[in-house]
C-alpha angles and dihedrals in degrees: 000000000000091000083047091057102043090047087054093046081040086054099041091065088050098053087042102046098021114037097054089055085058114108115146114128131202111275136210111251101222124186102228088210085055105056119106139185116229118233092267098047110133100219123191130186124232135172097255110234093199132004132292152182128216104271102039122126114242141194128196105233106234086222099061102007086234125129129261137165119282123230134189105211092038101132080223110096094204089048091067089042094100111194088188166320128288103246085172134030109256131182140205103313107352125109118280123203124206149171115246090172133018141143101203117027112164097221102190107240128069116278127169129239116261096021116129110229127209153179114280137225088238107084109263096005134135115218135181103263082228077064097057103115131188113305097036125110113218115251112175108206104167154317127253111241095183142005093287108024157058145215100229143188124167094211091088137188109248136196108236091212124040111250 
């Protein structure tokens, strides 16, 4: 009975200084070989500052004017302005191309029609809305409007405080 009561006081200050910190939402799974751009999509070319797949959401840094993978719950404002989507795999250096408006980008995982779509608090995801936690600001970037895309802008509506 003692060790039971010392797990579930063991298990209280877990819940209490670790769960809050907690903020990773359920991502959509793309396939970075399966996301394409829809015949409007407006596409723009950038050097690419880190890696990234196609799919992944990305911002410019106002310092060097690269790309970079946006994040919801970055304590840096410019880091969760994302300016696109991936529509190619880029690496370290080399030119990125990506979507800042499209109505139907093909993103290359299964969403559902109706769901609001945002940036994640993994660097360069897509969540559900409903999958924002504690520590993300909400950064709309689209609604799914099938099984397999996504009406998209990448002028999107943010929360000015993190939930």
């Amino acid at each position: 009975m003692k060790h039971l009561r010392h797990l579930l006081a063991l298990l209280c200050l877990v819940s209490i200084f670790i769960a809050p910190h907690v903020s990773r939402a359920t991502d959509l799974s793309i396939t970075a070989a399966s996301v394409i751009p829809g015949a409007n999509a407006v596409v723009r070319y950038a050097t690419m500052g880190a890696a990234g797949l196609a799919g992944q959401v990305v911002y410019k840094s106002a310092t060097d004017g690269k790309l970079y993978l946006a994040d919801c719950d970055s304590a840096t404002a410019g880091v969760r302005d994302a300016v696109g989507i991936l529509i190619s795999s880029a690496g370290i250096g080399s030119k990125g191309s990506y979507v800042t408006e499209d109505d139907d980008l093909t993103i290359g995982a299964t969403v559902a029609n109706g769901t609001v779509y945002c940036l994640s608090a993994t660097a360069g995801g897509i969540a559900p809305l409903a999958d924002i936690t504690t520590g993300g600001f909400v950064t709309v970037l689209g609604v799914g409007k099938s099984s397999t895309k996504i009406a998209f802008k990448a002028k999107p509506i943010r929360s000015a405080t993190a939930l």
